[in-house]
N, C-alpha and C positions, 0 to 999 in steps of 0.2 A: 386288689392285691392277692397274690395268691399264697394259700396258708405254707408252710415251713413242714418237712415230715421229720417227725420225733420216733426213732426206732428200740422199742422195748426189750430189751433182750435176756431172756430165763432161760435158766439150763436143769436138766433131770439130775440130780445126782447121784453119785457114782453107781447105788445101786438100781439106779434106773428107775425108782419108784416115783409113783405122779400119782394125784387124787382126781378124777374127772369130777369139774361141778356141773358141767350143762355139755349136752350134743346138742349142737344145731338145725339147721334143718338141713342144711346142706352137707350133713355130716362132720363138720368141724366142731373139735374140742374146745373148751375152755377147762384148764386144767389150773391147780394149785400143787405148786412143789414144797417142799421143805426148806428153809436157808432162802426163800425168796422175799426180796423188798414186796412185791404184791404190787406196785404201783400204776401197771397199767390198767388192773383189771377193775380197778376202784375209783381213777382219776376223772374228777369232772370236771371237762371244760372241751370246747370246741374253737379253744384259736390257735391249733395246730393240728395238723392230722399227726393219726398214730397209728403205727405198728408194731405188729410183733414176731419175734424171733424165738421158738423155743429149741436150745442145743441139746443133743440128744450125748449123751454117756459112751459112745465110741470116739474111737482117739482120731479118725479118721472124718471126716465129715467138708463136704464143697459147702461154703459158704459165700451168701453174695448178698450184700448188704444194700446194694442199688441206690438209688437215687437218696439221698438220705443229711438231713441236717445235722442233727442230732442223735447219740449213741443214749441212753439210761440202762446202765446196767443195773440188773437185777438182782443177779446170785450174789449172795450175801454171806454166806458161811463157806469158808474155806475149809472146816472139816471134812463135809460129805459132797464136796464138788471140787474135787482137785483136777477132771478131766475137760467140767467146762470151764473151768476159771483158766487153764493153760490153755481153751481156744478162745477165750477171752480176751486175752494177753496179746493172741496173733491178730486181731480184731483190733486192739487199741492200737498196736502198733504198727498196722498196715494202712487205717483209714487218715485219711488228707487231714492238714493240721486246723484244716478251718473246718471242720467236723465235732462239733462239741461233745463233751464226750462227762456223763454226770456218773459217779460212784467209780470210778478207774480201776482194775482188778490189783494192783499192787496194792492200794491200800485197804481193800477189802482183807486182803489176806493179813493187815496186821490186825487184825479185831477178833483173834483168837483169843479163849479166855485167861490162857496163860501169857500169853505178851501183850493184854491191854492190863495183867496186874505189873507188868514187867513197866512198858509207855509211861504211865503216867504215878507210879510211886512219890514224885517231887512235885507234886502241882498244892499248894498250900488249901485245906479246907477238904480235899479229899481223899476220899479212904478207899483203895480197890482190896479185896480178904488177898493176902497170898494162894497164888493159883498155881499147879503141874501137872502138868502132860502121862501119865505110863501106860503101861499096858501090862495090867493084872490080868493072872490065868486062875489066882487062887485069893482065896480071903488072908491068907497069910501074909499073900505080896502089897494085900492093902494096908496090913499093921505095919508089915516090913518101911513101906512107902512113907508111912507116916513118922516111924520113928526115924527113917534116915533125913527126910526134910523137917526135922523138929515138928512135927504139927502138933497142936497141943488141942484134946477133945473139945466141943467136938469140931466134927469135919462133916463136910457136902460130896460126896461120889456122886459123880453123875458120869453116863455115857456122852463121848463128844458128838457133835453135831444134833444131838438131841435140844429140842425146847420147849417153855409151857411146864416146867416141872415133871417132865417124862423121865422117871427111871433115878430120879434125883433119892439119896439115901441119904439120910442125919446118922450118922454113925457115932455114938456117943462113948463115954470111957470103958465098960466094961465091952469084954470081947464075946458077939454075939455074930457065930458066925449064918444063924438063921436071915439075918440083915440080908444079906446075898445072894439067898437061894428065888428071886426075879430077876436075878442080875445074869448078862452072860460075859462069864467073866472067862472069854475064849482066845484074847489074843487082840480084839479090838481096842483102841485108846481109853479112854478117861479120863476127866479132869477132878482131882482132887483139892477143894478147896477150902480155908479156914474160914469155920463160921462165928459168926461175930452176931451178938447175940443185941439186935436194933428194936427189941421191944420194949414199952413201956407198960409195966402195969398188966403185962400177959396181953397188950395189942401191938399189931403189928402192920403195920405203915408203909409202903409203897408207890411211888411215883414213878410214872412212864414221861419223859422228857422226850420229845421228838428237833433233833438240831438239822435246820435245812442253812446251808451257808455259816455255821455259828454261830446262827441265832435259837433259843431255847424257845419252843414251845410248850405247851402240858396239855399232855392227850387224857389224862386222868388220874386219879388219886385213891388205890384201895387199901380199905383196912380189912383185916381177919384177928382173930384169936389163934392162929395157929402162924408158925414160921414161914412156910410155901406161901407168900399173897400170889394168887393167879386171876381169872376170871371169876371162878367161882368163889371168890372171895364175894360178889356179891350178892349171895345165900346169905353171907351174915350179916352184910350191911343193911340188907331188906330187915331182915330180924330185929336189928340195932338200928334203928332210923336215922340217930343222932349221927353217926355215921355219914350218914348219907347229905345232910347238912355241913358236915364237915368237908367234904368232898366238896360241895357247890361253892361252901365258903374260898376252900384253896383253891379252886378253878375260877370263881369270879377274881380272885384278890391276885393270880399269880402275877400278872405284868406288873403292876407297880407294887408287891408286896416283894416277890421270893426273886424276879426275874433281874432286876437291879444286883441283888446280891449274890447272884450268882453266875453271873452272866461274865465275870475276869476267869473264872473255872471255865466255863462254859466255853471259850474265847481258847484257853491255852490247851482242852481238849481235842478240837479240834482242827487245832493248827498243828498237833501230833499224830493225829488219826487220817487227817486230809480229806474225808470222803465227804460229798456235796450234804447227802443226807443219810441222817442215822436215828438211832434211838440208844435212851439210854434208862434202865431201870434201875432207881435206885431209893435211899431213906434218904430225908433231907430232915436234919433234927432242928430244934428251936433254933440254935445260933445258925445256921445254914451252912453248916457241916452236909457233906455229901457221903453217903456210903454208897459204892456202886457193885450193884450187885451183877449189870449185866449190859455192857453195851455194844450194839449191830447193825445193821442196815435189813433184820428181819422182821423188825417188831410189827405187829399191826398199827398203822395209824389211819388209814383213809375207810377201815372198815367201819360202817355207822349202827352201834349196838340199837336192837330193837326192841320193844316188849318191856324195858326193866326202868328202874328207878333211877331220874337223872338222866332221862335220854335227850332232852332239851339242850340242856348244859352240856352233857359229851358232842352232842353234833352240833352245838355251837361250837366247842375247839374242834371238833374233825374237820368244819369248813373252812376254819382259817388256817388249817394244814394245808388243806388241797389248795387253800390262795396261795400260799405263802410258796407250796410247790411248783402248783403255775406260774408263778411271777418268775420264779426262777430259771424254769424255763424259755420262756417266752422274754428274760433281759438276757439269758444267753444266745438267744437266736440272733436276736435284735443288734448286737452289739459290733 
């Protein structure tokens, strides 16, 4: 029987920037954009062929999608890709309806960080911080910003389409307007958000949930001593061993511990957001309270950390991603 072709398709965003990881021999790119699911360049399995599509940052562009089962879109942030998500859009809406088609660009585009605090406000058990959209030229317009949407100190500035903690400020009550001077604060957006203070005991606790179909997977569990949990969180975990037992603990115990009771959230998220697959970072406290701190279809999950503590345990959940991914693929070919 012959394999099904699944078409991968990433776009440069608007500033045209791409990171080469590998030239081939035959001169061909492997590149990593910003706002990308990353899924093709990670996925393992061989019971469909795959390609790829990367859309380039002019408005203009001949597109021919050929012979093709399967669409997965890639571009994930609708901040710094509004030129390929609008050939995105000509893409979903041209191709034949027996064309499957995984992450749709409309609903990419609602996972902004202001309208997933807007989405999902009523859903019992979660908590998204109040999020807005401006565009500060000065530090004044960020006080101004705060006292006209009530925000009460402190607050997260970040630049949009930024991730990974890039550029993100804790701006706290007195007015310090040195906070700013890494910031370019020229006319481009921002998201200004209220921060809600999820630590216990001066630690601070973070979950990456990965939902393929609505269903909840856990890609990993970090602590820090400080607000920002990112990768490097696991500097302190190696330091704090206990830690790092804690992590195995919530990574062995999530499916019949945390995934049961969270999984009606988990369930009315998605049926708001609509995207096949996403990610969602957030604090999940004793009662299984949700704080969301961030949820996309940018996160890493198929990448398999190397070198560090717990690499067993994490690429035990990254393979049951990429199952869980596969499978979804290959029942929508199928079907």
């Amino acid at each position: 029987m012959n394999r099904k072709n699944v078409l991968f398709i990433d776009g440069l965003p608007d500033d045209q920037t791409a990171k080469i990881l590998r030239v081939g021999e035959d001169g061909s790119l492997t590149t990593a954009t910003p706002g990308s699911s990353n899924i093709y360049t990670n996925l393992n399995t061989d019971s469909f062929n795959r390609y790829y599509l990367l859309l380039d940052a002019n408005r203009q562009q001949k597109i021919n999608v050929g012979n093709i089962h399967a669409v997965f879109n890639q571009i994930s942030d609708t901040d710094n890709h509004s030129i390929t998500l609008s050939k995105m859009k000509n893409i979903y809406r041209q191709l034949h309806p027996e064309v499957e088609f995984f992450n749709p660009p409309h609903c990419v585009e609602r996972t902004t960080r202001d309208n997933i605090f807007k989405l999902l406000q009523d859903i019992e058990k979660v908590q998204v911080p109040k999020t807005v959209r401006f565009t500060p030229r000065s530090p004044r317009d960020v006080y101004d910003k705060m006292a006209q949407e009530r925000f009460g100190a402190p607050v997260i500035l970040r630049p949009a389409g930024q991730h990974g903690g890039i550029g993100a400020t804790l701006i706290r009550e007195q007015r310090d307007e040195s906070l700013f001077y890494p910031l370019a604060l020229d006319g481009r957006d921002y998201y200004l958000t209220q921060y809600i203070d999820y630590g216990r005991q001066g630690i601070y606790h973070k979950t990456r949930l990965i939902v393929v179909e609505g269903e909840a997977y856990i890609r990993h569990a970090l602590f820090n001593d400080s607000w920002m949990v990112h990768a490097s969180s696991r500097s302190f975990m190696a330091r704090n061993s206990h830690y790092l037992k804690k992590e195995q603990k919530i990574l062995e115990s999530f499916d019949q511990e945390y995934k049961p009771r969270l999984q009606k959230q988990i369930g009315q998220i998605y049926e708001r957001i609509g995207l096949d697959y996403f990610g969602i970072d957030c604090h999940i406290d004793e009662k299984f309270n949700m704080l969301i701190f961030e949820l996309n279809a940018s996160m890493n999950a198929l990448v398999k950390p190397a070198g560090i503590p717990n690499e067993p345990h994490l690429n035990r959940k990254t393979d049951e991603i990429n199952r869980v991914i596969v499978g979804m693929i290959e029942k929508r070919l199928n079907r």
